[in-house]
FITIDREN-504406 format. One record per residue (C-alpha): x, y, z; residue number from 1; residue in three letters; chain. Coordinates in pm, 1 decimal. Each point is the difference from the previous one (the first is absolute). Layout:
// FITIDREN-504406
{east=X | north=Y | up=Z | nr=NUM | rest=ALA | kette=A}
...
***
This chain:
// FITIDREN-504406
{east=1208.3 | north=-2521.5 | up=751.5 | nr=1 | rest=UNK | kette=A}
{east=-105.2 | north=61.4 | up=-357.5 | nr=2 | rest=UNK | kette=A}
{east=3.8 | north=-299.2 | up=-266.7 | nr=3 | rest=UNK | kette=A}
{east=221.2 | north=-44.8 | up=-314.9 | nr=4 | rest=UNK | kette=A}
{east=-27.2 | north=-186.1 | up=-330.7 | nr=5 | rest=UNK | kette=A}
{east=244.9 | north=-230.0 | up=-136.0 | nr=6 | rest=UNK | kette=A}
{east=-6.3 | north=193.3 | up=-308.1 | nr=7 | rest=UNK | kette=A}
{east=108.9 | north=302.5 | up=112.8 | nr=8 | rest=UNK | kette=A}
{east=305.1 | north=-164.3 | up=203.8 | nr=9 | rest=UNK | kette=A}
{east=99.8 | north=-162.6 | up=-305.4 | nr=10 | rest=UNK | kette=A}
{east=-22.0 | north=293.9 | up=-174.9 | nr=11 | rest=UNK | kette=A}
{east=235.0 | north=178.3 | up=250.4 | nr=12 | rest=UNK | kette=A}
{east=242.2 | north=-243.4 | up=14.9 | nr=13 | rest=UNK | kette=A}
{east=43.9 | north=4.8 | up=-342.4 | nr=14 | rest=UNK | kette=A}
{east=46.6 | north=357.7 | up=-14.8 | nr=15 | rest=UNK | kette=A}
{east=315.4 | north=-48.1 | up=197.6 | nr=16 | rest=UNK | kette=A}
{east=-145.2 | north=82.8 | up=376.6 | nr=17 | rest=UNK | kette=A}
{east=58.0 | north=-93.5 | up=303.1 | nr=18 | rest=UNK | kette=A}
{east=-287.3 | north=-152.9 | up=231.0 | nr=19 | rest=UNK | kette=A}
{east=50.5 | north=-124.5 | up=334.8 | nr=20 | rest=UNK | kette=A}
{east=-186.2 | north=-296.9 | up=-11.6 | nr=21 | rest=UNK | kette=A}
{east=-95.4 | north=-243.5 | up=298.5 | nr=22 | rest=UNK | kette=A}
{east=-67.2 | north=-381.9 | up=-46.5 | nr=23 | rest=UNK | kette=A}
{east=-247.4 | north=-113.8 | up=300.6 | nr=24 | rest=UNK | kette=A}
{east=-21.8 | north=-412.2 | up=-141.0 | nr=25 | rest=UNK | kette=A}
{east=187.8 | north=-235.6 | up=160.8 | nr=26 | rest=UNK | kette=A}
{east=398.0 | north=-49.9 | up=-105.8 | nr=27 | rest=UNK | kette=A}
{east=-76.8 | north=-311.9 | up=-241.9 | nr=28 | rest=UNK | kette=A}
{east=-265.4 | north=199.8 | up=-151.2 | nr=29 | rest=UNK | kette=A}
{east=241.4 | north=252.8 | up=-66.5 | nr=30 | rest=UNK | kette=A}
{east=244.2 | north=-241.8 | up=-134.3 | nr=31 | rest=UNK | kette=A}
{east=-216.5 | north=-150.2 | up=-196.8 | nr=32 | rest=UNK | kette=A}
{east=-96.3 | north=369.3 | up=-199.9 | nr=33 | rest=UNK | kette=A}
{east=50.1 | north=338.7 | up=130.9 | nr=34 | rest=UNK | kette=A}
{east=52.5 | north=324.2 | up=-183.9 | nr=35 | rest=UNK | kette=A}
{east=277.2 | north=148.0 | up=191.7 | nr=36 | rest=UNK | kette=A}
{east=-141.9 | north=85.9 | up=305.3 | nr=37 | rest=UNK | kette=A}
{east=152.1 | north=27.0 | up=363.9 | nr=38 | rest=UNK | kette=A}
{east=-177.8 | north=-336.5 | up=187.5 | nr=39 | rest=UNK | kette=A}
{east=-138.8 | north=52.8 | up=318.2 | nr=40 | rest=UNK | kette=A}
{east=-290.0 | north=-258.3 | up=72.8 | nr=41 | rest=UNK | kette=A}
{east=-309.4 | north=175.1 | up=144.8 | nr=42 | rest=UNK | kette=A}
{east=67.4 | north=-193.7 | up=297.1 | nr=43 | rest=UNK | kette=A}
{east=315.0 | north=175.7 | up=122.4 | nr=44 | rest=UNK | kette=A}
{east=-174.8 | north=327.9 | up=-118.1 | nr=45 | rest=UNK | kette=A}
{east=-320.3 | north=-55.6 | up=222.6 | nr=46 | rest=UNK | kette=A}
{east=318.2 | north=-64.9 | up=264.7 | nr=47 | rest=UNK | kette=A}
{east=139.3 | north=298.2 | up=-109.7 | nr=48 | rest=UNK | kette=A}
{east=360.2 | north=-177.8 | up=-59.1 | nr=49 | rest=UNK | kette=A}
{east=21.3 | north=318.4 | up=-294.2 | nr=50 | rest=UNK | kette=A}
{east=361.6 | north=123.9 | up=78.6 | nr=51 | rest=UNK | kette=A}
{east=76.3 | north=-97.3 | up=-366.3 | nr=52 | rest=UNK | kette=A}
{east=-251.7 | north=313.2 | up=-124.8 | nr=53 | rest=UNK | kette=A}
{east=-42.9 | north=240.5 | up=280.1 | nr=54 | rest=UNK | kette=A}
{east=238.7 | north=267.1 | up=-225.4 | nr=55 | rest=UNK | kette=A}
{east=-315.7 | north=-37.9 | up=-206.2 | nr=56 | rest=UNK | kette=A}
{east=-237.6 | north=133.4 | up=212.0 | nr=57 | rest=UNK | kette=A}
{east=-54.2 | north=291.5 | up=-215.1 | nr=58 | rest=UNK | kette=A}
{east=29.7 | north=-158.9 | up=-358.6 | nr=59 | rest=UNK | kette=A}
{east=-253.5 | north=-195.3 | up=-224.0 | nr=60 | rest=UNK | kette=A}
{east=43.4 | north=-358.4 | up=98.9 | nr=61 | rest=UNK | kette=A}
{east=-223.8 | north=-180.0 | up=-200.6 | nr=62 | rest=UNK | kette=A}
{east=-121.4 | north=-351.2 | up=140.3 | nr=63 | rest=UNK | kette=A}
{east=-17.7 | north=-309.2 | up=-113.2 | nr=64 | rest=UNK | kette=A}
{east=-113.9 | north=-372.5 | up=-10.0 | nr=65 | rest=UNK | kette=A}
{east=-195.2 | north=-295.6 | up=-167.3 | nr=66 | rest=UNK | kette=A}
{east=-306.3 | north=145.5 | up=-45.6 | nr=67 | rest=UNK | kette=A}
{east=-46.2 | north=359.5 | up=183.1 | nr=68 | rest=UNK | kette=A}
{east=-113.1 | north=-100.0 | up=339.6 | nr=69 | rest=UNK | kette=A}
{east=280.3 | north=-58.3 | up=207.5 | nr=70 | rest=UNK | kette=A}
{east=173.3 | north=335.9 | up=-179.7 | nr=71 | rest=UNK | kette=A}
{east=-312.8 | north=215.2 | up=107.1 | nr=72 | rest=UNK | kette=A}
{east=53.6 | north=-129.2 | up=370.3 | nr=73 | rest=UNK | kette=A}
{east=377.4 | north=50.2 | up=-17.0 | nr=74 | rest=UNK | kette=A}
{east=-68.0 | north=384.8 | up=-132.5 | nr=75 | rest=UNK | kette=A}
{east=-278.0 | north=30.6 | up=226.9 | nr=76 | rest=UNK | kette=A}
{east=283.3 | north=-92.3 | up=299.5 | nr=77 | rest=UNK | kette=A}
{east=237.3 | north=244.4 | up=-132.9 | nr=78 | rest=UNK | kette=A}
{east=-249.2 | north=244.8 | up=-18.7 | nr=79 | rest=UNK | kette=A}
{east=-62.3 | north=-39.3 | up=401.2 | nr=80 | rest=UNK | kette=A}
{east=395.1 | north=-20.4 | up=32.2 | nr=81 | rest=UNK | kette=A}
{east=11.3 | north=367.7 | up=-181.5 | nr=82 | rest=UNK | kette=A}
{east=120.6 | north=-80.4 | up=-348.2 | nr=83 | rest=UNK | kette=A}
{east=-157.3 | north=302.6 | up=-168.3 | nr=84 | rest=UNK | kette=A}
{east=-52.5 | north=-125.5 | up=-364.9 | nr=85 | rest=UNK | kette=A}
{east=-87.1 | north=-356.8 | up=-53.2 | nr=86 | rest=UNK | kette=A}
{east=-176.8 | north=-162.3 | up=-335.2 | nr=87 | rest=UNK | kette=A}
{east=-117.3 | north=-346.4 | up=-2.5 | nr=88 | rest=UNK | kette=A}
{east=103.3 | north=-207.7 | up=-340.3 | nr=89 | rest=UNK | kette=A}
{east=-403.2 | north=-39.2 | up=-129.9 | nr=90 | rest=UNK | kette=A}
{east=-17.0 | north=-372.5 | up=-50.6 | nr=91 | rest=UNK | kette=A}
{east=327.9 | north=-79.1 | up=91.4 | nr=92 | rest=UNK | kette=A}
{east=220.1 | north=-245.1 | up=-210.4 | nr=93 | rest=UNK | kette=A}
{east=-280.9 | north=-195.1 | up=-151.7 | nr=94 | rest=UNK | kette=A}
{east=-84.0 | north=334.1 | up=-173.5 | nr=95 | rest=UNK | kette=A}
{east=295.1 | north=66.3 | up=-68.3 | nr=96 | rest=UNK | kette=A}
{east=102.6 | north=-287.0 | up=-193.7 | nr=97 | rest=UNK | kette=A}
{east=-337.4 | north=25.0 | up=-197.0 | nr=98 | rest=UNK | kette=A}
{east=80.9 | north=309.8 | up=-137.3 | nr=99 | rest=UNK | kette=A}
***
């Protein structure tokens, strides 16, 4: 697992690309503000209830959550599971919506 900046996704995403990104929060967090990205709370990830990525398992998939925590542990678990190329969002959406 390596670690990503919110800059940098922003800065890809406005360039046009696509990122497979993974929401870890819980669904009303996700209603409440998300930026687009697949939700699967770290819960059913630590259960490894994943079906909805496993044609990931050799993309980027960068992680994410409130603050950066639970997204390290979800990468972390996908790491175990074989994903080969997981990023965790640095700081998560707090950052993000400071920047």
């Amino acid at each position: 697992m390596t670690t990503i900046n919110p800059e940098e996704v922003k800065q890809r995403l406005a360039a046009g690309e696509t990122l497979n990104l993974l929401d870890v929060r819980e669904p009303d967090e996700h209603l409440e503000f998300n930026i687009g990205g697949i939700l699967i709370p770290l819960g059913k990830i630590q259960s490894m209830q994943i079906e909805e990525i496993e044609e990931l398992r050799n993309e980027e998939i960068i992680c994410y959550c409130r603050s950066g925590t639970r997204s390290m542990m979800a990468a972390m678990v996908l790491e175990q599971l074989g994903f080969t190329n997981t990023k965790n969002l640095m700081g998560g959406m707090i950052a993000w919506q400071q920047k």
